[in-house]
LUMGU-809999 format. One record per residue (C-alpha): residue number from 1; x, y, z. Coordinates in Angstrom, 1 decimal. Example, Ala and Ser with C-alpha at 12.3 -4.5 7.8 and 13.67 -1.06 7.14 Angstrom:
BEGIN
REC   n     c1     c2     c3
REC   1   12.3   -4.5    7.8
REC   2   13.7   -1.1    7.1
end
This chain:
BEGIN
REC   n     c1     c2     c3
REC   1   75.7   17.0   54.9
REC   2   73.0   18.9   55.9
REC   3   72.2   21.2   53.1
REC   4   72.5   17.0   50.7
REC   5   69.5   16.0   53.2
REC   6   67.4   18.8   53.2
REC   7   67.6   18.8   49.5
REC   8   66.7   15.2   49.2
REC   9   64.0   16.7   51.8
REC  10   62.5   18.7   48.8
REC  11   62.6   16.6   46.5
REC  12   60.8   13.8   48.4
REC  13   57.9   16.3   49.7
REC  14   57.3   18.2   46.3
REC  15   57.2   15.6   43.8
REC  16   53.8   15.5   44.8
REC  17   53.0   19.1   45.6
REC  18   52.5   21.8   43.1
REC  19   50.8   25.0   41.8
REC  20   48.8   23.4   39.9
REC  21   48.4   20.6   42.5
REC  22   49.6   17.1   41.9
REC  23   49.3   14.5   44.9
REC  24   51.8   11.5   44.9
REC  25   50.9    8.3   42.9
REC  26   47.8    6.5   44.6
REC  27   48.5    3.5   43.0
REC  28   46.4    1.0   40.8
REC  29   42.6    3.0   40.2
REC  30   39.8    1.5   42.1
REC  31   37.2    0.3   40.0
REC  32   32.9    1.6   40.1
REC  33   30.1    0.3   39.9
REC  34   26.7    1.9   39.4
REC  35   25.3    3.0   42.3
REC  36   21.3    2.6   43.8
REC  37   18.4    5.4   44.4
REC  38   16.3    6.8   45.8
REC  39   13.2    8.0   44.0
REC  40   11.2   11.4   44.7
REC  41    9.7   14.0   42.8
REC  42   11.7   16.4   41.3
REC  43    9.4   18.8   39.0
REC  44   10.5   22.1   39.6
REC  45   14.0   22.5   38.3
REC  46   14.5   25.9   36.2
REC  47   18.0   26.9   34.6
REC  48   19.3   30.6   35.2
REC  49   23.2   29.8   33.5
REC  50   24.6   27.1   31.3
REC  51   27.9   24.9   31.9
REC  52   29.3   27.5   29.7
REC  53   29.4   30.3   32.7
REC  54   31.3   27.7   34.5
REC  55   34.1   27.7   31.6
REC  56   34.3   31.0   31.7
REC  57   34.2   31.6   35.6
REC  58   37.2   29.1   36.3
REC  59   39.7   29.6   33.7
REC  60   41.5   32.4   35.4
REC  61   42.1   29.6   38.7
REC  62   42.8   26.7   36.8
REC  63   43.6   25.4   33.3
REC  64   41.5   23.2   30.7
REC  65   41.7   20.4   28.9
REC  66   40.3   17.1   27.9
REC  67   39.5   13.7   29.2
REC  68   39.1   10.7   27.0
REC  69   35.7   10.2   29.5
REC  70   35.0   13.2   30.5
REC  71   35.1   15.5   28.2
REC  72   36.6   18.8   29.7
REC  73   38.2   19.2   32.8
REC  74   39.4   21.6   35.5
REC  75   42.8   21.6   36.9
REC  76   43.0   24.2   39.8
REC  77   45.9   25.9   41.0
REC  78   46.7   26.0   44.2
REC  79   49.9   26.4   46.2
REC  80   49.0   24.3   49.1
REC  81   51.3   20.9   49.5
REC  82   49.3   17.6   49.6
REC  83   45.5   19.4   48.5
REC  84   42.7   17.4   48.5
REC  85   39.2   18.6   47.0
REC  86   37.1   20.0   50.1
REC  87   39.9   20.7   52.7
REC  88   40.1   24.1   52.7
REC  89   36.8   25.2   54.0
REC  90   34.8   24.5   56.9
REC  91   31.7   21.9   57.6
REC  92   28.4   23.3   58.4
REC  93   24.8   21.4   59.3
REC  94   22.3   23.5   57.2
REC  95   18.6   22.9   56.0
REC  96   20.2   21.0   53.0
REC  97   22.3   18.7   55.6
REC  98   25.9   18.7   55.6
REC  99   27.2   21.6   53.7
REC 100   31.1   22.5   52.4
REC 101   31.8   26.3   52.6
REC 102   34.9   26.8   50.8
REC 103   37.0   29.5   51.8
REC 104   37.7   30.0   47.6
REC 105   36.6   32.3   45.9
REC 106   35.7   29.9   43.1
REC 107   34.2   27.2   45.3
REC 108   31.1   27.7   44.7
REC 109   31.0   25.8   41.4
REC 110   33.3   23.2   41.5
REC 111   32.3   21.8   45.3
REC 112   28.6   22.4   44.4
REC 113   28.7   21.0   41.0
REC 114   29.9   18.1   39.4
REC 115   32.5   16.0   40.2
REC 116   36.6   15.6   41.6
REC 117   38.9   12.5   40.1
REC 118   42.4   12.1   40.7
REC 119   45.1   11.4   37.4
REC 120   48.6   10.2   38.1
REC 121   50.1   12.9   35.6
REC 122   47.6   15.4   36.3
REC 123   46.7   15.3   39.4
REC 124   43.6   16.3   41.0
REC 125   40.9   17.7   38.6
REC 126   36.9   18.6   38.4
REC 127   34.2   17.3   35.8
REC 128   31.7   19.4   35.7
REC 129   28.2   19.1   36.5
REC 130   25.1   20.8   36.2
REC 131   22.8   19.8   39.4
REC 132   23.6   21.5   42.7
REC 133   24.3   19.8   46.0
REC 134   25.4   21.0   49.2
REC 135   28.7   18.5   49.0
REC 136   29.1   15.7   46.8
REC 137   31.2   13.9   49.2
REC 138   30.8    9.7   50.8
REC 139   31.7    9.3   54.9
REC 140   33.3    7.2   57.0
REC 141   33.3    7.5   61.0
REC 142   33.8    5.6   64.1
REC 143   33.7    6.6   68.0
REC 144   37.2    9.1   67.2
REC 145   37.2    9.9   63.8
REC 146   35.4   11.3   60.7
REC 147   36.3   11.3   57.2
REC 148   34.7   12.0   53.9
REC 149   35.8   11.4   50.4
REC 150   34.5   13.2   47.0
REC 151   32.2   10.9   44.9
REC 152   34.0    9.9   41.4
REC 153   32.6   11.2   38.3
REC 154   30.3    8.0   37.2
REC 155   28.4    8.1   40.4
REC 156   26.1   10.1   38.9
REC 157   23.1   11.9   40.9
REC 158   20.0   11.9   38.5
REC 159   17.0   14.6   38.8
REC 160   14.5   12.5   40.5
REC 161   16.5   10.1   42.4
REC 162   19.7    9.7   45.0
REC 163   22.8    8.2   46.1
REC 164   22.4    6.0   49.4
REC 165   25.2    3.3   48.3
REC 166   28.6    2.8   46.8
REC 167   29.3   -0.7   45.3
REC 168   32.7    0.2   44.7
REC 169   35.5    1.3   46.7
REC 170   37.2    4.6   46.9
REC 171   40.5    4.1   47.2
REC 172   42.3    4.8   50.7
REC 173   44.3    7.9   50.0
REC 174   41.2    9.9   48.5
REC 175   39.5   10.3   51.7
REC 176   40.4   13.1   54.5
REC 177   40.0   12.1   58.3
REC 178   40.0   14.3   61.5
REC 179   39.5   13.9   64.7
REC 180   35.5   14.1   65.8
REC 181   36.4   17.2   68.1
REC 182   37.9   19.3   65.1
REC 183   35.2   18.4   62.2
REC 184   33.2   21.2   62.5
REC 185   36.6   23.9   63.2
REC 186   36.5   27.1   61.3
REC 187   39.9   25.9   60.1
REC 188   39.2   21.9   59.6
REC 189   42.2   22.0   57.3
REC 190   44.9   22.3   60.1
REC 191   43.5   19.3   61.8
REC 192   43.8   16.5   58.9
REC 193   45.6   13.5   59.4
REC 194   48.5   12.6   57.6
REC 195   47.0   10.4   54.4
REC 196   49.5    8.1   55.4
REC 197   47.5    7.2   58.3
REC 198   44.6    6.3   55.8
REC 199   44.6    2.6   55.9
REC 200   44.7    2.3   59.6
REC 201   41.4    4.5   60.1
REC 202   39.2    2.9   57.4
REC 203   40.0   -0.1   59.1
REC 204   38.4    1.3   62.3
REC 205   35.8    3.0   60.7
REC 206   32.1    2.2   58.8
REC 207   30.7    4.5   55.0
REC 208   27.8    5.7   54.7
REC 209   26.7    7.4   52.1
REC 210   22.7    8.9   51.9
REC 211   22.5   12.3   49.7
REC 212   18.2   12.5   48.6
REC 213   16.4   14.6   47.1
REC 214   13.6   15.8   49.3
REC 215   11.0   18.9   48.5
REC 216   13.2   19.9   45.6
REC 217   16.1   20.4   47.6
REC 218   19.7   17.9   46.9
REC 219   20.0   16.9   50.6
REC 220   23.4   15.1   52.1
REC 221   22.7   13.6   55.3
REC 222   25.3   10.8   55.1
REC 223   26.7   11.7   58.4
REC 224   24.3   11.9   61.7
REC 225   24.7   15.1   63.2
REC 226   24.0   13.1   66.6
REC 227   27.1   11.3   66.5
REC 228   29.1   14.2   65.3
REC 229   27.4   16.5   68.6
REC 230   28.9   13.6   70.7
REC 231   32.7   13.1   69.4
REC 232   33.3   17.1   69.3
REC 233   31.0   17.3   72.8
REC 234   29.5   20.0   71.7
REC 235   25.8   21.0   70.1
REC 236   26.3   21.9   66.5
REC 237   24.5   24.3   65.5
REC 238   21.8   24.2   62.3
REC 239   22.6   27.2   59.2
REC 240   19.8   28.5   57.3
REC 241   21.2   28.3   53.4
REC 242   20.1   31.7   52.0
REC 243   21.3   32.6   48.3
REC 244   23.3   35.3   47.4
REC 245   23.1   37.6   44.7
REC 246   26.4   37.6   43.6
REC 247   29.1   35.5   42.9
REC 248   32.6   35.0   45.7
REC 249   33.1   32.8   48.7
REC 250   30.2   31.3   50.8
REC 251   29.6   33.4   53.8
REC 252   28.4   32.0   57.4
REC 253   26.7   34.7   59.8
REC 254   25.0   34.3   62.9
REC 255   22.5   31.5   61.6
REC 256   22.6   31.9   58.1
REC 257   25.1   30.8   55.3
REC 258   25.1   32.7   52.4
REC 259   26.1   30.9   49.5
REC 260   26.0   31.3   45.4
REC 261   24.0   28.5   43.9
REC 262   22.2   29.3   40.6
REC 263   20.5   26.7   38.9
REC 264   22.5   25.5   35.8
REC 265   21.8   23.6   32.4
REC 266   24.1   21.4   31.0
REC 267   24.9   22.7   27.7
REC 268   26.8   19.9   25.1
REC 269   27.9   22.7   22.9
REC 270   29.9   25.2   24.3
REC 271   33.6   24.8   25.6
REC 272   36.3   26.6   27.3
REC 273   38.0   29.7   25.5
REC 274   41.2   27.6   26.1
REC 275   41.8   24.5   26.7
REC 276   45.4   22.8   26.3
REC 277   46.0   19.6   24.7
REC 278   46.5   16.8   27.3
REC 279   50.6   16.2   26.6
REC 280   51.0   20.4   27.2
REC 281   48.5   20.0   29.7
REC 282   50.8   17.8   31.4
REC 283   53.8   19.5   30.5
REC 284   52.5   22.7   32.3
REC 285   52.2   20.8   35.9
REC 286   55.6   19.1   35.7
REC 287   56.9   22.7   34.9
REC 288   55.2   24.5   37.6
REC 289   56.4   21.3   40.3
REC 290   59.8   21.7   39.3
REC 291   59.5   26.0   39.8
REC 292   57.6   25.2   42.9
REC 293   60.6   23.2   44.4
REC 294   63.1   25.4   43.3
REC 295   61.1   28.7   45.0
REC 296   60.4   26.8   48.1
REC 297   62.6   27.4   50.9
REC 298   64.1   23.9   53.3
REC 299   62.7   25.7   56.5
REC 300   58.9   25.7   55.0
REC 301   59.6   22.0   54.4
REC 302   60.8   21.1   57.9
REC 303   58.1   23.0   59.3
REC 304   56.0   20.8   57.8
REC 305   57.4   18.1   58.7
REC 306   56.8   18.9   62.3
REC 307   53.0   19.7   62.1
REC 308   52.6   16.6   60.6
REC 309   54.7   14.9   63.2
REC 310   52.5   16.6   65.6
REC 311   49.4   15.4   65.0
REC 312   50.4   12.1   64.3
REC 313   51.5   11.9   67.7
REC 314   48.6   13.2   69.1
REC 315   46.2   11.2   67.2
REC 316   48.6    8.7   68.7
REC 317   47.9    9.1   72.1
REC 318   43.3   10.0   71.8
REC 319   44.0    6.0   70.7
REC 320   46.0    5.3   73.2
REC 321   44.1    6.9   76.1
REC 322   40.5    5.5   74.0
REC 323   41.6    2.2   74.0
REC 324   42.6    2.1   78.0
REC 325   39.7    3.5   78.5
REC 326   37.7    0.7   77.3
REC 327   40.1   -2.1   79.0
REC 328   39.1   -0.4   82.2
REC 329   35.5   -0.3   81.8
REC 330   35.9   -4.0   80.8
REC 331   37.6   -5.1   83.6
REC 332   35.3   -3.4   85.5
REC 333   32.7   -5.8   84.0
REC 334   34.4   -8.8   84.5
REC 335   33.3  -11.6   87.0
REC 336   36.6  -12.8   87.6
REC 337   40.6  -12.7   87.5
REC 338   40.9  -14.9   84.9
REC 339   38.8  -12.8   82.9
REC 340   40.8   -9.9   83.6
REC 341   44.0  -11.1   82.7
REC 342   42.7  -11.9   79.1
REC 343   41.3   -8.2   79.5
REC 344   44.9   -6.9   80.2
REC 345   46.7   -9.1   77.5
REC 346   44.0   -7.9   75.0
REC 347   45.0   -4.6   75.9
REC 348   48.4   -5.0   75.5
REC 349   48.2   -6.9   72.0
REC 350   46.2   -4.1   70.7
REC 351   48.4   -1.4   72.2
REC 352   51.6   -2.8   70.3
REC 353   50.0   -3.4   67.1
REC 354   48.5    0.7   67.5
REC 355   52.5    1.6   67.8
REC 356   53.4   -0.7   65.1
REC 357   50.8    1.1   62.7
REC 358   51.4    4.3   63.6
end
């Protein structure tokens, strides 16, 4: 009985996690609009590659193919279960805002450039773009948690102007949330919530989005560094962006990041050396899912299981303690018993529903 429900365990947990990384199935697509601007001057913007370099670059992480919008696209592979663009990595506050420093060797394109959208037979894949930006990612906060989410491929940023609004919705299970105290971890990636837990925390939570453009630099400032000093209690420090000579991973030291950002022209004429048609496209990721579950031992699922378990419950209880710490400071405030009561009763109301969600 136990090997039948550890099986069923694996087949559950990897139908949405592969090599070549698939998530489970998000549902109906959430629908765009154009987004607003912000004007400013943008007159010095020189090109030292083309979109071709990028082709090149990413084929040995990834595979190619094509998108009845897009064009080409990037599928990455990565042996991580439930991946999300701009998890593995750390956040850092730098003289171009808030800035992703991906601990991938090829993240220096595809989290600086372009865009991430999410296909129910292929997964998670990159469009690629041409204008740098220190992350092309939306937020959401509140006085626990913050959460970010990458910007779909028609929210376009266009020399000269900026994003400062989203008409549309992203939907729930795009967006990554931690807990205020972890945001700004080394390792942010071993303190993300469950997605499952999603719905709840947008509902306690307000987006803002606000990437400019400001002295010729792409600056994301959608996220107020004086919020995020008080929910991890701690000053954050400010990175100076310095750009390296070479291509690999962005490096943080002392005060300075070091990260690879070469200007880049779009270039509508060249294309990847190999790019699969979209049915063998597909065909490859359901092959390497089913070779992932096969290879992938019933402990590594269980244990798992129980990190996930264990944050849940301790995002649990920060709500728990957050919420009767505000009936107390109420009650405090209250002129009278009656008022008190209805203080307490609150409290209790919310406190069941909290269980009931989580």
């Amino acid at each position: 009985m136990k090997k039948i429900i550890l099986a069923g365990i694996v087949v559950v947990l990897f139908a949405a996690s592969c090599i070549i990384y698939v998530p489970r199935d998000y549902g109906e697509r959430p629908q765009y609009q154009e987004e607003d601007y912000y004007d400013d001057s943008y007159d010095d913007y020189r090109s030292d590659r083309n979109t071709s370099y990028f082709y090149d670059y990413l084929s040995p992480y990834g595979i190619w193919t094509q998108h009845s919008l897009h064009g080409y696209i990037w599928i990455p592979r990565i042996n991580r279960y439930q991946w999300r663009p701009y998890s593995y990595g750390q956040w850092i506050w730098s003289d171009f805002g808030w800035t992703w420093a991906s601990r991938y060797k090829w993240g220096w394109i595809p989290f600086h450039y372009g865009r991430w959208d999410w296909d129910s037979n292929i997964g998670w894949y990159w469009v690629p773009g041409y204008m740098w930006g220190p992350a092309w990612v939306t937020w959401r906060t509140s006085n626990m948690y913050i959460g970010w989410a990458p910007l779909p491929p028609n929210i376009q940023f266009i020399p000269g102007r900026g994003i400062f609004s989203l008409r549309g919705s992203i939907h729930h299970r795009y967006w990554i949330f931690v807990n205020g105290l972890n945001f700004t971890g080394r390792n942010v990636y071993r303190h993300i919530l469950p997605f499952e837990r999603n719905l709840t925390i947008i509902n306690l939570t307000v987006v803002n989005t606000n990437i400019i453009l400001r002295n010729n630099r792409v600056l994301n400032l959608g996220l107020d560094v004086v919020h995020v000093e008080q929910l991890g209690k701690q000053r954050v420090r400010k990175y100076k962006l310095q750009e390296a000579n070479q291509v690999g991973r962005t490096r943080v030291s002392g005060d300075n990041a070091i990260i690879y950002k070469p200007s880049v022209e779009k270039s509508t004429s060249s294309r990847p050396k190999s790019v699969l048609e979209r049915r063998e496209a597909e065909a490859r990721v359901l092959k390497v899912r089913k070779q992932r579950m096969e290879e992938t031992a019933p402990r590594e699922i269980e244990d798992y299981q129980k990190k996930e378990v264990k944050i849940l419950e301790k995002s649990q209880t920060e709500e728990s303690i957050a919420l009767q710490k505000r009936m107390e400071k109420n009650k405090q405030a209250s002129k009278n018993a009656v008022e008190k009561k209805k203080i307490e009763q609150d409290y209790q109301s919310k406190t069941k529903k909290l269980k009931e969600r989580h």
